[in-house]
N, C-alpha and C positions, 0 to 999 in steps of 0.2 A: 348242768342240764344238757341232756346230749340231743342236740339241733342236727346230728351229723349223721350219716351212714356210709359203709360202703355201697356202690352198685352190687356187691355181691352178697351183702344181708349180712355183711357181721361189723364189726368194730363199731359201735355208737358212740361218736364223740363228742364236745361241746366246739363253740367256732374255733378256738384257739387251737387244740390240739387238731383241727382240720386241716387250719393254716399253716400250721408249724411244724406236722409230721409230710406232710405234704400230701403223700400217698397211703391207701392203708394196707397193714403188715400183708395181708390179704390176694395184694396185688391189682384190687379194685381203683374203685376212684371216688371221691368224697361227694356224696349227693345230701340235700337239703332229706332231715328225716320225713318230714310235709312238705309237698309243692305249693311252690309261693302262689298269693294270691293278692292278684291287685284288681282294686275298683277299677269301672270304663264306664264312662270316659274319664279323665283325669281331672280332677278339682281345678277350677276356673284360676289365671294366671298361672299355675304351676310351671317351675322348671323343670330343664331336664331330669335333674335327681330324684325328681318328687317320691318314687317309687322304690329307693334302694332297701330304705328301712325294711319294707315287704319282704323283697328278695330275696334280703340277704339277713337271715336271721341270726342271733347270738350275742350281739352284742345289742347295749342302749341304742332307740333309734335314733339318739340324736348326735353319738359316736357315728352312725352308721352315716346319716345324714354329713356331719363336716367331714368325715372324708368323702363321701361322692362329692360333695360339691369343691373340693378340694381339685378333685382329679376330673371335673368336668369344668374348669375354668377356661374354658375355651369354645369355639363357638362350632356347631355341626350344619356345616351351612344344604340345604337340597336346593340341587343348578338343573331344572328342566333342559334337556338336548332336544327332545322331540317328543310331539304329544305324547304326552301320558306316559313315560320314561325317562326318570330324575336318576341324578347319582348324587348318594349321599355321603358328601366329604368330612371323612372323617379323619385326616390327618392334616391338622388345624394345631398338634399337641408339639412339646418341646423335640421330639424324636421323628415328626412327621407321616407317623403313624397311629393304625385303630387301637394299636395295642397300648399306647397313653395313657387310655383310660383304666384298663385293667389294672395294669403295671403301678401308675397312680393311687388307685385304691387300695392297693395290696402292700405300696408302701409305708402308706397312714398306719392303715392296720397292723402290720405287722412290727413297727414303730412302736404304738403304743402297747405291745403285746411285750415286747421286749424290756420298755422303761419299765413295766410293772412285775415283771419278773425276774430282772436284773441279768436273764441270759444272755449267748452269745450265738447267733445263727448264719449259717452260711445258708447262702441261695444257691442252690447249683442247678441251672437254668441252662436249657438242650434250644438253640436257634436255628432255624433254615431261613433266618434273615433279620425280621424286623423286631423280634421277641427280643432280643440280647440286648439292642440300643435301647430298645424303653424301659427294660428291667435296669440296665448300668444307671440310663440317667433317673431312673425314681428313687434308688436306692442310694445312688453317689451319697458319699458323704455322712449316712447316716449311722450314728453310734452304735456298735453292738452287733451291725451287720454286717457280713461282706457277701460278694456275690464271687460265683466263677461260672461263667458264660462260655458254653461249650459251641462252635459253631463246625460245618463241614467248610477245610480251608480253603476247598476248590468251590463250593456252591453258595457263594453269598456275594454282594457287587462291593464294590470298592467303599464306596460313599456307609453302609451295613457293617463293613466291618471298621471303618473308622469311628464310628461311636461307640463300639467298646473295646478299640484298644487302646483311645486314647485317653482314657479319665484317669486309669492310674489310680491311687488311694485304696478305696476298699474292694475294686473291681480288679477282677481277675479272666482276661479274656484268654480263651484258648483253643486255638487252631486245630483240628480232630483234622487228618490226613482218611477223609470217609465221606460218606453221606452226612443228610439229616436225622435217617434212623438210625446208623451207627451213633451218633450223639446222643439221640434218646433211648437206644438200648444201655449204655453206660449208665444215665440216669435212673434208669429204672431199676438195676441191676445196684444200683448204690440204695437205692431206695429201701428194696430188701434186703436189705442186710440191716440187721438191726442195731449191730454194733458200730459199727462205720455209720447210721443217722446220729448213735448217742452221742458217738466221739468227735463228733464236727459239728451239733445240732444242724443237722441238713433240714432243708426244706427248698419245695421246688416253686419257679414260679414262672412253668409254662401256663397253659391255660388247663394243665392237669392239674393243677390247684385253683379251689372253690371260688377263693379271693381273688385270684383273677380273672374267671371264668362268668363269674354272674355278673360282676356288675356292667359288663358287656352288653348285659339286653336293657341298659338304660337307653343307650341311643336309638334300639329297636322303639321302643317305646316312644320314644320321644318324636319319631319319623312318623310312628303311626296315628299320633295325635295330630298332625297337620292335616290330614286329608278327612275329607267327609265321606269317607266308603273303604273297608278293607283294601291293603295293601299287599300284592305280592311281590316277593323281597327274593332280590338276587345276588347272590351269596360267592365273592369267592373263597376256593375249601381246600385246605391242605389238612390240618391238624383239625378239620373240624369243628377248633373249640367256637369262634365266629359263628358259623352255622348253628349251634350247640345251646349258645348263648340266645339268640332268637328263636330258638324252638322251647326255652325257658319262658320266653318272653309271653310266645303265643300261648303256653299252656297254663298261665298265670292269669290270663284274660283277657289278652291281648287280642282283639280283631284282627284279619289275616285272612288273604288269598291264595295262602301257600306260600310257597318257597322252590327256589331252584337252588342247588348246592351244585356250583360250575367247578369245571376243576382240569388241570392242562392235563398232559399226557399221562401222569399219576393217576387213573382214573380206576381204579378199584371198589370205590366207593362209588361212582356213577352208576360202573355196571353190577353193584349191588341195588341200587334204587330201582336199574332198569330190569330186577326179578333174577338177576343171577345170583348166587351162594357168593359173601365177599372172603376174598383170598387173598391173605397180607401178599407183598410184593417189593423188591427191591424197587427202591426209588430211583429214577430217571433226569436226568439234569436237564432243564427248560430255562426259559426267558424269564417266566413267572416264579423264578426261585424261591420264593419263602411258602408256596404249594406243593414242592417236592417232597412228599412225604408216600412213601408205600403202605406202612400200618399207622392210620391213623390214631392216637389214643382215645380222643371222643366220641367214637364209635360205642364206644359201652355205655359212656351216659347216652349218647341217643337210642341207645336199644332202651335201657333204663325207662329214660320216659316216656318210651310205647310198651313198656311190659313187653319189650322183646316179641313185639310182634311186626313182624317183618312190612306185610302187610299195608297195617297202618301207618308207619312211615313213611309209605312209597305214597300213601293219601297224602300227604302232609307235604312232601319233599321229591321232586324232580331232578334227576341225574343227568349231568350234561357232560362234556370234556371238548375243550379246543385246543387245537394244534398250535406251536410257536409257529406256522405261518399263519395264521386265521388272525394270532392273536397282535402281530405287528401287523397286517393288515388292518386290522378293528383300528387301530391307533393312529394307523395315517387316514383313515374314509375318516373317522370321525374329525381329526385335525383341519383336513382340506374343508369337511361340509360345516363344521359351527366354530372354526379355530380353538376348541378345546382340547387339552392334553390329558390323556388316560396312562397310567401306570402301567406294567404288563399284566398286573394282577388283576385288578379293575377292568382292562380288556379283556380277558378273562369273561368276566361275568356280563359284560355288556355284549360281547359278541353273542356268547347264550341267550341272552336276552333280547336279544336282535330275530332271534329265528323262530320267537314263538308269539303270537298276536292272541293278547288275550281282551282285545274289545275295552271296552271301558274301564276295564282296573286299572290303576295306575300302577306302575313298577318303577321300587325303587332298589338300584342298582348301589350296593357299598361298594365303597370309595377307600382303598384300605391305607394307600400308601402316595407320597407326594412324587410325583414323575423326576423331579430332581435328584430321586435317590440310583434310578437307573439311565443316567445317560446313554450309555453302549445300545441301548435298545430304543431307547425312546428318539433319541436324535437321529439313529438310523432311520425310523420310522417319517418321520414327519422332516425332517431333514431341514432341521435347523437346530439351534441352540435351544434349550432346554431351561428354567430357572433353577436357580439355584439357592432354596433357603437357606438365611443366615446362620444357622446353626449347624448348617453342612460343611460351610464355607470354613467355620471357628475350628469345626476337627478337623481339618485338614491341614489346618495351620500348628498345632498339636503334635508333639511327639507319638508314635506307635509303641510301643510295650506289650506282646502277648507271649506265651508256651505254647510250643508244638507237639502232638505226639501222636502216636498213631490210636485207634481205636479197641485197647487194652484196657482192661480193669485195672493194673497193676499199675501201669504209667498215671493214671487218673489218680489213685489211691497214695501214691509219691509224689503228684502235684498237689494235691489235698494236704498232706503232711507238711508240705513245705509251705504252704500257703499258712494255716496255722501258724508254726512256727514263728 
């Protein structure tokens, strides 16, 4: 049954070959063939998951069902700062991060995709930060998988790259002498090549793949069932797929007062929302490093689900960009006034959020990433020590193991081989 499409109207797949080709030959991206559709309000005691089965079509609902609730074992707590402006934490997960969830789901699935077909797949997964640690640790260990985790060596923090160089096993971290788009041009560039997916079984698991991109808008969802009046949701945006995932959310039937997609000095995408033509752009190295992104790739699914009407997006979705001064600012005013500690990325969107009053809705502000993963910024900020979750503390105690190279198809294509081997 093909559940699947490109954004560009060709390749019809079923889930599995969505999840496992990653990208299609096409050079699109894997959209649901029908937008999901969920009842509102949510059936009475529901959890988080309640909704995946919806969303996320192609397999039994109730495969669909034990992995969300597999990878939503954890709790998404909303901390009111000030009337009518919450942040909703959502790095609560083994990696400290939103992308937990995804990475989590993608693991299930792609787990049972493999026992049942006896293959052998490699992940090759492009980071500007927090993507690499939750793909290493969802996948650790798992038979029949290996992962190679491309990050840029200069744009990621200390704490981001100790959890995938230290697992070792089936993980394969590698230090890219570039950017974040230098990383994900190599992946993409692997991707079409159809020889080189056959010969490695590639498959990717940014948020450029389905699997990990929907079930993302379970937490939207989940945020939106607390409140008794639509919610406008602030969003921080590098690669989109966050923002991406909550615009699934809302057009599935989900209640909503919009959205802000915040985003530091990479702001290309802003001033596409704020009515100018967007024009990829060499990415920038900020505070907010896992939003350093020039060409986002989720930009096609969000044309996608406005029919490409530019338009209508800009109804939908509000363009912002803060400066790395605004954004260590944002982090110490909010420290000093409720002693809460914001991420630089979450500063981000709460600074945006800070400058627009919108009356009685409530705004809730994602929460992407645990402050303890950016000392160097966060304890300047606020200027003290910082905490430090336990599982940050473990990789540091952990030997390092990664490859360097520069941003080359050929060096990537000879670490691939060897890796194999």
């Amino acid at each position: 049954m093909s559940t699947y499409v490109s954004t560009r109207g060709r390749d019809p797949v079923g889930l599995a070959d969505a999840v496992l080709n990653g990208m299609p030959l096409d050079g699109g991206l894997y959209v649901p063939t029908r937008r999901p559709t969920v009842g509102w309000p949510p059936p009475e005691g529901a959890t988080p998951e309640w909704a995946a089965p919806l969303l996320i079509p192609g397999l039994e609902p109730e495969v669909i069902g034990r992995a969300a609730r597999a990878a939503c074992d954890f709790p998404f707590p909303l901390v009111e700062l000030d009337d009518r402006r919450f942040v909703l934490e959502l790095f609560h997960g083994p990696t400290q991060a939103f992308k937990d969830v995804g990475a989590r789901f993608m693991a299930n699935v792609v787990s049972r995709l493999v026992s049942e077909s006896g293959a052998t797949v490699t992940i090759l997964v492009a980071t500007s930060g927090d993507t690499g640690g939750a793909v290493a640790s969802a996948f650790f260990g798992r038979p029949g998988i290996r992962v190679v985790a491309l990050f840029p060596l200069d744009g990621v923090s200390e704490r981001q790259r100790l959890q995938m160089t230290t697992l070792g096993a089936n993980v394969d971290a590698v230090g890219v002498r570039g950017t974040f788009d230098d990383c994900q041009g190599l992946v993409k560039t692997c991707f079409a090549d159809g020889e080189l997916r056959r010969k490695h079984g590639l498959t990717s698991a940014n948020s450029i793949n389905v699997a990990r991109l929907l079930p993302q808008a379970i937490y939207y969802l989940d945020a939106a069932r607390r409140f008794d009046r639509p919610v406008h949701f602030v969003v921080p945006s590098g690669n989109l797929g966050n923002l991406c995932a909550g615009l699934f959310a809302a057009k599935s039937g989900m209640p909503h007062a919009g959205f802000t997609a915040a985003f530091n000095r990479n702001h290309g995408v802003a001033d596409f929302l704020r009515g100018e033509p967007f024009v990829p752009r060499s990415s920038l190295r900020t505070v907010s490093n896992a939003m350093d992104v020039g060409d986002p790739s989720n930009l096609e699914r969000v044309r996608w689900l406005y029919d490409d009407h530019a338009d209508a997006i800009r109804a939908d979705v509000r363009g912002d960009w803060v400066s790395d001064t605004e954004t260590e600012r944002t982090i110490t005013d909010v420290y000093r006034r409720t002693g809460y500690v914001l991420d630089p990325h979450t500063a981000v969107a709460y600074a945006s959020a800070s400058r627009h009053d919108l009356g009685a809705t409530p705004v809730v502000v994602l929460a992407t990433a645990h402050p303890g993963k950016f000392p160097d910024v966060v304890e300047r900020a606020i200027r003290a020590p910082v905490k430090i979750p336990p599982a940050i503390r473990e990789a540091r105690e952990r030997n390092e193991s990664m490859s360097v190279i520069t941003p080359k198809l050929e060096e990537l294509k000879r670490l691939l081989n060897r890796s194999s081997s």
